[in-house]
C-alpha positions in Angstrom: 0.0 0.0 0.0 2.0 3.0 -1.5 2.7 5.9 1.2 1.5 3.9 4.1 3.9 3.4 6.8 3.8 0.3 8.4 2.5 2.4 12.0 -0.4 3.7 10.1 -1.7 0.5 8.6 -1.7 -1.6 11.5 -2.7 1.0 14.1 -1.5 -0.4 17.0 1.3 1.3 19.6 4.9 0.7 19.1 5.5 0.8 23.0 4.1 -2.0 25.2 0.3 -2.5 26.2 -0.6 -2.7 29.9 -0.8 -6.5 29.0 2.4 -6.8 27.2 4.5 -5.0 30.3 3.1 -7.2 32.2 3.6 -10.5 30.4 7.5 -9.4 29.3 8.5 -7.5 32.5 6.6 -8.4 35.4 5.8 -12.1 34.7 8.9 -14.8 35.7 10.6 -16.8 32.9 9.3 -20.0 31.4 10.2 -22.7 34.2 10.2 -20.5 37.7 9.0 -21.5 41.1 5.0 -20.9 41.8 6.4 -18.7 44.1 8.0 -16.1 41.8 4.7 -16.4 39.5 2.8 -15.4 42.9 4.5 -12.6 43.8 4.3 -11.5 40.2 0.5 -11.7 40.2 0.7 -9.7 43.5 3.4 -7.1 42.0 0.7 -6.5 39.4 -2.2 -6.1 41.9 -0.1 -3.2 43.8 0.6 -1.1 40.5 -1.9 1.4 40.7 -2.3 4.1 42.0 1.0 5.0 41.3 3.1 8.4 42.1 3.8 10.7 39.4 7.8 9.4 39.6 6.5 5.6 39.6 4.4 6.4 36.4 7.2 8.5 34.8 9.3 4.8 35.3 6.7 2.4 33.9 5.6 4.8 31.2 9.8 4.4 30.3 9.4 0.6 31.1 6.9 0.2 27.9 9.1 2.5 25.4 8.1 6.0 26.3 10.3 8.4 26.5 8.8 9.9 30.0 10.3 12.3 32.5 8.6 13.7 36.1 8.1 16.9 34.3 6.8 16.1 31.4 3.6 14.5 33.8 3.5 17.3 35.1 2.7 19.6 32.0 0.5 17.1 30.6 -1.7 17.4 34.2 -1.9 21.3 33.8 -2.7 21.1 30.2 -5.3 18.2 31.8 -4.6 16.0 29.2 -4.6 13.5 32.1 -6.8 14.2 35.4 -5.4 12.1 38.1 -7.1 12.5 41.7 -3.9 13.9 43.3 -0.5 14.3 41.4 0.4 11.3 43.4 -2.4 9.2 42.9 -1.9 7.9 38.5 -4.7 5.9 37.9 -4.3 2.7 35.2 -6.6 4.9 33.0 -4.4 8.0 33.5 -1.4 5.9 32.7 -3.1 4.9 29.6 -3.9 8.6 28.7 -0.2 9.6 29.0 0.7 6.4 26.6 -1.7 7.1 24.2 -0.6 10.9 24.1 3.4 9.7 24.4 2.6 7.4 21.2 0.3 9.8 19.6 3.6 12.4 19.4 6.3 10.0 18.8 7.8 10.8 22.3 9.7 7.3 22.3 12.6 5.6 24.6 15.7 4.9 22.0 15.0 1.6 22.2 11.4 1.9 20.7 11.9 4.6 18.4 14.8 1.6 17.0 12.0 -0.9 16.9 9.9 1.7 14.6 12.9 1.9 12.6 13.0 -1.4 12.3 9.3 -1.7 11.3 8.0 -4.2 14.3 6.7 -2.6 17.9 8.6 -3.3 21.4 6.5 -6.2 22.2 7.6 -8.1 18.4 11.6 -7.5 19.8 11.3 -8.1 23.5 9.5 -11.1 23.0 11.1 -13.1 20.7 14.5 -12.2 22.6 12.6 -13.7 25.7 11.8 -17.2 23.8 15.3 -17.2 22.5 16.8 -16.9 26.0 14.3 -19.2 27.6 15.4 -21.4 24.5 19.4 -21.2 25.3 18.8 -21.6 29.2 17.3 -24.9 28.3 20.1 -25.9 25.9 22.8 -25.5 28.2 21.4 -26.2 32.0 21.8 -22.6 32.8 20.2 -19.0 32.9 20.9 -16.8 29.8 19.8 -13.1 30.7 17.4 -12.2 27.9 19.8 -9.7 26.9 20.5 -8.4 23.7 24.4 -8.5 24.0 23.9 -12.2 24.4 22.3 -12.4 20.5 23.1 -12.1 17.0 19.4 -10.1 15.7 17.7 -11.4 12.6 15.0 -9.2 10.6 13.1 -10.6 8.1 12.6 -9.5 5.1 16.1 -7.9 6.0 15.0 -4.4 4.5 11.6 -4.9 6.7 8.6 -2.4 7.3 8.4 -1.5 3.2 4.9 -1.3 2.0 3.7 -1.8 5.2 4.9 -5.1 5.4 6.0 -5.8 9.6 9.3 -7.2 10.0 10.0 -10.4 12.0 12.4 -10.7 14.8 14.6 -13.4 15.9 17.5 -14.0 17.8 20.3 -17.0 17.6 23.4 -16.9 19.8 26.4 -14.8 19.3 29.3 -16.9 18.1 31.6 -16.0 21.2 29.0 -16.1 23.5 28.1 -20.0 22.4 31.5 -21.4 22.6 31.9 -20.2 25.7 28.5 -22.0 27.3 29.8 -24.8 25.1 33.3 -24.9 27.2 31.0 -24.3 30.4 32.9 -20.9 30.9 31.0 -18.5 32.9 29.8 -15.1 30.3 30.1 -11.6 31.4 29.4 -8.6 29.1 29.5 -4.9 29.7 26.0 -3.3 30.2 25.4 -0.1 28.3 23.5 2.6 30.0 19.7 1.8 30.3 17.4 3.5 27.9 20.1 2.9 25.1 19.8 0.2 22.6 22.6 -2.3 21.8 21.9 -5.4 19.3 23.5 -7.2 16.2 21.8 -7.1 13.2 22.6 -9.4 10.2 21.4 -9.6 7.0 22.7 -10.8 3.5 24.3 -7.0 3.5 26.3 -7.5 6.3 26.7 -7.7 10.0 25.8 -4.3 12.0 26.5 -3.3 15.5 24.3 -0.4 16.0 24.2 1.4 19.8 21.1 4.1 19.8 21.8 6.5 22.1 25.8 5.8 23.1 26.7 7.3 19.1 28.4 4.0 18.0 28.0 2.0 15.2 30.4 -1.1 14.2 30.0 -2.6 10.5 31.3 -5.8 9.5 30.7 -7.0 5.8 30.7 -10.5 5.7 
């Protein structure tokens, strides 16, 4: 569909839904304890109301780009209502996404997904299964980490014509042979709210780090 982007046609959020948060950030990994599955539900029961700084954090937590302040001038241009400023609502949270997606105000890490023509929930959770998948493999805990995996988006020029791309993520080289040898892996964290990952495709292999202004390229 000429001129359409791939946002407009399927008219859905490219941060996380309510639902999706909780499903990819509050919700244990495949395989936990009842226990950690309990507390989770009760995490989720305790949410709301929220303060103004706790709704500033989940709001980043789904992919928008949300700051203290920026609450602030959205209550006294009453595009949200809460009861007190300390008192956020699940519906006011929702009225501060919709706004948040509405203008494009996005974490690096979702405005990358838009880039890459899928939303936050089509990266986070295939990167989940592929971790869950790897823990399984070798008898022990790989952090659903992007450092950990080599991205793969497909078509490899993905989001054209309104066409979504798929996600998925394999092992990085290094990273496997050192599970294989049983060696224990360690790798740097960037700064949270930046966005590290690998992507391949028949061009070439790109390192691309939103928000730390680096960007390795490797043709293969």
């Amino acid at each position: 569909m000429p001129g359409v982007t791939f946002k407009e046609l399927i008219m859905v959020p490219t941060g996380l839904t309510f639902d999706e948060y909780v499903n990819l950030k509050v919700k244990p990994r495949a395989g936990a304890d009842r226990a950690f599955h309990e507390a989770a539900d009760m995490e989720r029961e305790r949410l709301f109301p929220m303060t103004l700084v706790a709704a500033s954090s989940h709001l980043r937590s789904r992919g928008y780009d949300s700051r203290p302040e920026m609450l602030d001038l959205l209550i006294r241009n009453e595009v949200v209502t809460p009861a007190a400023p300390d008192a956020w609502s699940q519906p006011d949270v929702e009225a501060a996404a919709e706004h948040f997606e509405q203008c494009e105000i996005l974490t690096p890490y979702a405005a990358m997904c838009l880039t890459l023509g899928c939303r936050c929930a089509d990266f986070l959770r295939p990167l989940r299964e592929a971790a869950d998948r790897e823990s399984a493999r070798y008898g022990r805990r790989v952090p659903d980490d992007d450092q950990y995996f080599v991205m793969h988006r497909q078509p490899p020029r993905g989001g054209e014509g309104g066409h979504d791309a798929i996600i998925s993520f394999t092992l990085c080289d290094d990273i496997r042979e050192r599970l294989e040898r049983g060696e224990e892996v360690r790798i740097i964290s960037f700064p949270r709210g930046s966005a590290c990952s690998t992507l391949e495709t028949s061009q070439g292999r790109i390192r691309d780090i939103i928000g730390v202004n680096l960007c390795f390229i490797n043709i293969l």
